[in-house]
C-alpha positions in Angstrom: 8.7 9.2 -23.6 6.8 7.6 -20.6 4.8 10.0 -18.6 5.7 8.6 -14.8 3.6 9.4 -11.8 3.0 9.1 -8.1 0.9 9.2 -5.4 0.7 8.1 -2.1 -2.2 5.0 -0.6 -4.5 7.4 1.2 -5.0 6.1 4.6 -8.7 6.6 4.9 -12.1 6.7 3.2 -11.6 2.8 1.7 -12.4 2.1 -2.2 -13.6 5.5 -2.4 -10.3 7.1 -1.5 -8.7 4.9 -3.3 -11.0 5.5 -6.7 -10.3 9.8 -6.1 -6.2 9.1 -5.9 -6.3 7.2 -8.9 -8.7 9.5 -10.7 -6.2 12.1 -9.8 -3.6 10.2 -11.2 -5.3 9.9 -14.5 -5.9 13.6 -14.1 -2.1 14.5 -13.7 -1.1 11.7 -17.2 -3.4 14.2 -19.0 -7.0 12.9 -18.2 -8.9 9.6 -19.1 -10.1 11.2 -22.3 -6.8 10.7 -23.8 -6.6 7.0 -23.2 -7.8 4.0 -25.4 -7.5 1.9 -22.0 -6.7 2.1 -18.5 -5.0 -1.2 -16.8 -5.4 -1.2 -13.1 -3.1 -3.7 -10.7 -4.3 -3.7 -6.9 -2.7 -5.3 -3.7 -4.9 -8.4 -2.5 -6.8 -11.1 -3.4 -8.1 -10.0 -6.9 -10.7 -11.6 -9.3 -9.6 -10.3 -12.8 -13.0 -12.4 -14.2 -15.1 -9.4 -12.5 -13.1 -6.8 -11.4 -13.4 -6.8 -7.9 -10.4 -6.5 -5.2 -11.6 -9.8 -2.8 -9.7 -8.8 0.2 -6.6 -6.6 0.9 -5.1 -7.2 4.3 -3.1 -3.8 3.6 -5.2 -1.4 2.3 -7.8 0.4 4.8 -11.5 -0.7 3.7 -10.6 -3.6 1.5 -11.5 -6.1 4.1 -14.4 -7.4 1.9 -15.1 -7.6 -1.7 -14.8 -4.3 -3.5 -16.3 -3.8 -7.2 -13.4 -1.8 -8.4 -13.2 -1.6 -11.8 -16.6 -0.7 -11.7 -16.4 2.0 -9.5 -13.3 3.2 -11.4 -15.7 2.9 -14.8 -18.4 4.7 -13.2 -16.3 7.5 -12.0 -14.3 8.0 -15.4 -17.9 8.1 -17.4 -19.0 10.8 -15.3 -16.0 12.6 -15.6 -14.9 11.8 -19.0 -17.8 11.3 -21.5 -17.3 8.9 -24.3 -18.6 7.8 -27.4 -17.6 4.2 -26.6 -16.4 3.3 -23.0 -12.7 3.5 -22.2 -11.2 -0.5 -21.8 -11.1 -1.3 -18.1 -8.2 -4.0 -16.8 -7.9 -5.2 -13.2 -5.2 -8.0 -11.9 -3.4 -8.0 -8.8 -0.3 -6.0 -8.3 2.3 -8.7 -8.2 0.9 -10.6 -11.0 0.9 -7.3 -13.1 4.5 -6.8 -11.9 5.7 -10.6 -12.8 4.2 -10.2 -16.2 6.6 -7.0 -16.7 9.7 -8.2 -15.7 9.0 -11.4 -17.8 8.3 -9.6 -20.8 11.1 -6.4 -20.3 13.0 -7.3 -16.7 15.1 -9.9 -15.0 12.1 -12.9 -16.1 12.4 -12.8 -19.9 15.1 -14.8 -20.5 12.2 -17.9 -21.0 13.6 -19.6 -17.1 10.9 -20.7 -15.0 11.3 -18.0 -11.8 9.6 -17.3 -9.0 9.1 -13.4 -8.5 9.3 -12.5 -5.1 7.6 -8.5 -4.1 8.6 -7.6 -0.7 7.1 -4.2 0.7 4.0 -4.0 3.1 3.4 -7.2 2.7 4.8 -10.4 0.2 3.6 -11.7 -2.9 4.6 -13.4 -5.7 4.3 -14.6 -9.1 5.1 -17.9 -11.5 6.7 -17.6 -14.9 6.6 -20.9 -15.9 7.9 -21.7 -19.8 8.3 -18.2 -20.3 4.8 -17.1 -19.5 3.1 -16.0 -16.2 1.0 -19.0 -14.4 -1.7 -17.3 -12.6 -3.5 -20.4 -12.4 -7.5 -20.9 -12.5 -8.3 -18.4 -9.8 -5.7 -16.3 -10.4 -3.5 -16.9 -6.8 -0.6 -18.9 -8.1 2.4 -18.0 -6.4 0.9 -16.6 -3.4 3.8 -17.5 -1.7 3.7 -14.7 1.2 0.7 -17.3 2.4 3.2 -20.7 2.3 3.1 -21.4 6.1 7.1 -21.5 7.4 5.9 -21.9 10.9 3.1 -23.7 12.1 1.4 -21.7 14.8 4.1 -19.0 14.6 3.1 -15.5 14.4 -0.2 -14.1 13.5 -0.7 -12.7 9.8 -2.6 -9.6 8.6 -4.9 -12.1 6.6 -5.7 -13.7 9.6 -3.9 -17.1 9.4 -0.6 -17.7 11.3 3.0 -18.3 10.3 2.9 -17.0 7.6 6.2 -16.1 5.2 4.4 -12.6 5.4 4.2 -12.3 8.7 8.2 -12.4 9.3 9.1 -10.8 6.3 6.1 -8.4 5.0 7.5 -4.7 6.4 4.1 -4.0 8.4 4.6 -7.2 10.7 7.9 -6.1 10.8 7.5 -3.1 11.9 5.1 -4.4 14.2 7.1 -7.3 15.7 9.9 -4.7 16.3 7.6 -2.1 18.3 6.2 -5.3 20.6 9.6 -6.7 21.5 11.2 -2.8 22.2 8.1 -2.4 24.3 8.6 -5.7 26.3 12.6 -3.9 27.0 14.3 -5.3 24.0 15.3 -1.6 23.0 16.2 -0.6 19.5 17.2 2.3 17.3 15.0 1.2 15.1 12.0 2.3 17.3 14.7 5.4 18.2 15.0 6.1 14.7 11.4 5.7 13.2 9.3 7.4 16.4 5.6 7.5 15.2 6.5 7.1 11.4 6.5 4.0 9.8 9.7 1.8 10.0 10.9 2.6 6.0 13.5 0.6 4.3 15.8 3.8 5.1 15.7 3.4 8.6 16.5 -0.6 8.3 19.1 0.9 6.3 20.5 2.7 9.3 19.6 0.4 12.1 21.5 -2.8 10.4 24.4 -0.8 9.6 25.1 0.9 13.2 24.4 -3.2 14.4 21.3 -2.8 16.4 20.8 -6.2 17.5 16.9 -6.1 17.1 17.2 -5.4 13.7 20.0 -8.0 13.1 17.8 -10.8 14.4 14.8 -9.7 12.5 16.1 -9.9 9.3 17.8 -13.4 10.3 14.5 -14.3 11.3 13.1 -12.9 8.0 16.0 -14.6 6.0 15.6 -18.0 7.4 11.7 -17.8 7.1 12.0 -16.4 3.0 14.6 -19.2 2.5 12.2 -22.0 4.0 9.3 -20.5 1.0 11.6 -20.9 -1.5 13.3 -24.3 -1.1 9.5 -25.3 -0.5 8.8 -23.6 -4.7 12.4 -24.9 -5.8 11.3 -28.4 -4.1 8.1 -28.7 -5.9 8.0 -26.9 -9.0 11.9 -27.0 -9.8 12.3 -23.1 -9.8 15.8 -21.7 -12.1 15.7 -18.5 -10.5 14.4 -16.1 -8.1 13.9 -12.8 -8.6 13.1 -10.4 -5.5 11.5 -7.0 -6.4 10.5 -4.5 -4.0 11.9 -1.5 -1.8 12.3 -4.2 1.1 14.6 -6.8 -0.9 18.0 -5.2 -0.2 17.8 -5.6 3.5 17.7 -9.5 3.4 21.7 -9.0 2.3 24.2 -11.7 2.3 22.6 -13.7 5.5 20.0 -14.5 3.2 21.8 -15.9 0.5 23.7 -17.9 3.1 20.5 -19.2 5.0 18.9 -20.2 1.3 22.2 -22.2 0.6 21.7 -24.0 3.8 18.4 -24.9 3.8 18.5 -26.3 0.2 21.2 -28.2 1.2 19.5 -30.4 3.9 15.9 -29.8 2.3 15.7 -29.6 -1.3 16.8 -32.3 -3.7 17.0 -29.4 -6.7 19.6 -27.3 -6.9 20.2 -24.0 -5.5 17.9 -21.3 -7.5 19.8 -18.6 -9.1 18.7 -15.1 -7.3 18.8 -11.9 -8.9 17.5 -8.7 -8.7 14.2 -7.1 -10.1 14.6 -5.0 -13.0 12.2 -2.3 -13.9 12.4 -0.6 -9.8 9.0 1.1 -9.2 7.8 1.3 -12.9 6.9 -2.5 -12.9 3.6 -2.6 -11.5 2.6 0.2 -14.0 3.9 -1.4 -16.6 2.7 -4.7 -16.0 -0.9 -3.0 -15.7 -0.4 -1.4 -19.0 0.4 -4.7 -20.7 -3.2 -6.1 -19.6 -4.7 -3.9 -21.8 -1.8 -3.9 -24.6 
């Protein structure tokens, strides 16, 4: 049996929040003491090589480089004594969820796929001859970076027209909020009030046809369809395989708007796109695997 739990991002109090909610965590699975290793994956800009978190547009206080696995070392030996020190494993979140569903999920049937993670923000990961490509610094298939506008609208990372930026749910939410305020009115705004826009309330908008949300998520469709004919272009992608609580708003006008754009912009053919495997699970599991 696996042990599954969850807790919320805190909000506040940067890596040091961060390092007490996983702590907790590890507290709830039975406490550090019982483990041989502990695999960690983190949203941003990670450098496995030395355990530090470079930059995470989406997590409060990760807007410069953060030692974590050492603070997450130094806060299990106080807590947890050992003889010999309990194996430490960082990697980014998406790479860690890329590697599980190409070892257990929708990726291990040896095609080279794009895995596509849409929440917060986007990212994504390579499996290329049946094993992930994270390339030498670790940031291959970034591909919530891959510009589909030039000059279009800003992104959390501080660049602009960005795939994130149409399709990451934060500059969703956020594009939605600016255009109700400047009288495009929405029951998405209606709906969410001053909690964040969830997948739930997408959900709701889309299917009572609020015309806001409509447009977004053709917006959002036509921008994710632009990123992948760009990977299916250059690196001659089988499949795509979208993860994330966000995915399963995109719907059929995405799978529409990729046929068209492939049609007058790729000269491979149209990608096969399924759906993520392993749910919520995959991130964990993919961080376990880095210490398997």
């Amino acid at each position: 049996m696996v042990n599954w739990v969850r807790a919320r991002t805190p909000t506040d109090g940067g890596a040091a929040g961060v390092v007490d909610t996983l702590a907790r965590v590890m507290e709830r699975l039975g406490g550090a003491q019982s483990a041989a290793a502990v695999g960690i994956a983190s949203a941003g800009l990670v450098d496995a090589a030395t355990g530090r978190v470079l930059r995470a547009a989406n997590l409060p206080g990760f807007d410069h480089p953060v030692p974590l696995l050492r603070l997450v070392g130094t806060r299990l030996a106080r807590e947890y004594p050992h003889p010999e020190p309990v194996t430490l494993a960082l990697d980014n979140d998406v790479n860690a969820l890329t590697r599980a569903e190409a070892t257990y999920g929708a990726a291990a049937d040896g095609r080279d796929s794009l895995v596509i993670a849409l929440g917060t923000g986007v990212g994504g990961g390579l499996v290329l001859g049946g094993r992930v490509r994270l390339g030498p610094r670790g940031f291959s298939g970034e591909i919530g970076h891959v510009v589909v506008q030039p000059g279009g609208r800003p992104c959390s990372c501080g660049g602009y027209g960005h795939l994130e930026a149409y399709l990451g749910r934060s500059a969703l939410e956020h594009e939605a909020r600016d255009r109700h305020d400047r009288g495009r009115h929405s029951l998405l705004v209606d709906l969410a009030g001053d909690r964040r826009m969830s997948s739930s309330i997408w959900d709701r908008a889309l299917d009572a046809g609020d015309e806001l949300a409509l447009t977004l998520r053709l917006e959002a469709a036509s921008a994710l369809s632009v990123a992948i004919t760009q990977a299916a272009t250059l690196l001659d992608i089988e499949q795509v395989v979208l993860a994330g609580g966000f995915a399963p708003i995109l719907g059929r006008p995405f799978r529409a708007e990729v046929d068209r754009q492939l049609a007058v912009m790729s000269v491979a053919g149209a990608p096969a796109v399924r759906g993520a495997a392993l749910g919520d699970q995959a991130g964990a599991i993919g961080a376990a695997l880095l210490v398997a």
